[in-house]
N, C-alpha and C positions, 0 to 999 in steps of 0.2 A: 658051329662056325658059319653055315650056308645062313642061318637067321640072322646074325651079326652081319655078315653080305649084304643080306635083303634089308634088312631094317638103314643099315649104314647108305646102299642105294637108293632105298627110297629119299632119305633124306638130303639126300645130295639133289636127285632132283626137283622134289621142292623146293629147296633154296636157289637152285638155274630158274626154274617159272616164278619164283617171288623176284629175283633179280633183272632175269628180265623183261619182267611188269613194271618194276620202277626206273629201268634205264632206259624203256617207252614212254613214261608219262611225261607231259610240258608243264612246267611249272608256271604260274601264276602269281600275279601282284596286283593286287585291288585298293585302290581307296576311295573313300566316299562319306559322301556328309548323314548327318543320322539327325531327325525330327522324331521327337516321344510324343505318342498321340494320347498319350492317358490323360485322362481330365480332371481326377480326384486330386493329382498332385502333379499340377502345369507347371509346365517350363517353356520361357519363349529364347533359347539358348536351341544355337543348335551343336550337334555334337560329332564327332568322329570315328569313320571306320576304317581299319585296317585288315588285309587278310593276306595270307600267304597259303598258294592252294597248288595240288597236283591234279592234273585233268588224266584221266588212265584211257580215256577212250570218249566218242564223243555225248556216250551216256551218262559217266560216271565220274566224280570228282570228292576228294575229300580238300577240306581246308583247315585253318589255325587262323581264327580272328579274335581281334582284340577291339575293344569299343567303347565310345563314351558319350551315354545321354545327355551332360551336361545336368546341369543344378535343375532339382525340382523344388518347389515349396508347397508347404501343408502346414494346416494348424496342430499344436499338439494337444495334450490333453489340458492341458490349462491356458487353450484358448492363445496362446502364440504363435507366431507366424515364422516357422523354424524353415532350414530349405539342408536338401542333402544331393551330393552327388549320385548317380546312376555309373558304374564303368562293371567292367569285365571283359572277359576272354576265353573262348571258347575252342571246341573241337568239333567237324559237322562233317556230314556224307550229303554232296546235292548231287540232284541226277536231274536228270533232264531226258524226260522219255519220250520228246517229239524230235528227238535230234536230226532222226533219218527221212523227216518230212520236208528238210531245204528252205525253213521258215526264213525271213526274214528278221524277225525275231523271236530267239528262242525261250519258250520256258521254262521255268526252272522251280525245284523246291530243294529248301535245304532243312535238314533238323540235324542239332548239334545239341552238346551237353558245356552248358557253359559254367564257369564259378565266376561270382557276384563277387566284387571285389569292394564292395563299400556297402554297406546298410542302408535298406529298402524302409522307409516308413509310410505308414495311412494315416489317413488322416486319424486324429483323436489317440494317437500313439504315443507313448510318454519317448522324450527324449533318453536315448540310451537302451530303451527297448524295442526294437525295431520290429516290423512283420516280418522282413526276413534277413538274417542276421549276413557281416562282413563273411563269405569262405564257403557260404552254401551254394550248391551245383543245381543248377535248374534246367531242364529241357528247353530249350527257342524251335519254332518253326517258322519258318518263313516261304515266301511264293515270290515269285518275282521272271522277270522279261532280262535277258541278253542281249544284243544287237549288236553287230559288227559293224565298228565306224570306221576305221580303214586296216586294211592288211599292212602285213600279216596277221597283227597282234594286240591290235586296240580295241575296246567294249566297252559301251556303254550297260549298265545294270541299273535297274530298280527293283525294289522291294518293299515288302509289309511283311513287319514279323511282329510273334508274339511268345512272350511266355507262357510258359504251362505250370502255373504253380495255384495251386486251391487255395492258398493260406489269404494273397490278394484280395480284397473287396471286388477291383475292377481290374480288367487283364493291362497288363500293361503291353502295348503296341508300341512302335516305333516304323516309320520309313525311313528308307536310306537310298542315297543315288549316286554311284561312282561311276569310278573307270577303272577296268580290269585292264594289264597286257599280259600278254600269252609269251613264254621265252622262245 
């Protein structure tokens, strides 16, 4: 009976410090425009991003963003000049470890696990078969600056990310620049 106690207390109190960690976190709203810097397959289209994020403390933040490279074009293997959309949405942890230095702006990096939601091609890729298929999950890292452009709640961001996938000939980057508010 006394382990059924303990096991049943312990559990209660993890769920009090999970509860309230997230009835401390300020929820967040970002969007921002997104340029693809890869070269093998240009686009001069720019695209959109959205995020929806909880800040837990001023080091720590996880998000839910969604995003779109807009139309890239490539040759395929019979020498035509095919074009494919770039979108997806993701899941990421950023932290920001200079938070307690009073920057004026702050740094940040994020890495999330996104799924591809439309089919990636290279160049000389036969249509239909793509290098990386509609549903596959790919690592993103990115770096990027914060700024507080007026209180309480408004931020300016920039970034440069990148995927992590070896399948790629050339990494595919992207910049993006919004505006965050803090709730």
């Amino acid at each position: 009976m006394s382990t059924i106690y303990h096991r049943f207390l312990h559990a209660m109190i993890l769920i009090g410090i999970s509860v309230n960690t997230f009835a401390e976190a300020q929820p967040y709203i970002g969007v921002g425009a997104v340029k693809s810097l890869k070269t093998k397959t240009p686009s001069s289209q720019i695209g959109e991003q959205i995020k929806l994020g909880l800040k837990f403390n001023p080091y720590l933040s996880v998000e839910l963003a969604a995003q779109s490279l807009g139309q890239h074009s490539y040759t395929n293997s019979t020498n035509t000049n095919d074009t494919f959309t770039v979108a997806g949405y993701g899941f990421g942890v950023q932290l920001k470890p200079f938070s307690d230095w009073n920057l004026l702006a702050q740094p940040y990096m994020t890495v999330s696990l996104n799924t591809i939601l439309t089919n990636i091609y290279e160049q000389g890729d036969i249509l239909g078969s793509p290098t990386i298929r509609e549903g596959s999950t790919i690592a993103v890292g990115a770096i990027g600056i914060e700024t507080v452009v007026f209180e309480p709640g408004l931020s300016v961001y920039g970034e440069v990310a990148q995927m992590a996938d070896n399948s790629l000939q050339t990494p595919f980057i992207h910049t993006a620049i919004g505006l965050n508010y803090h709730f």
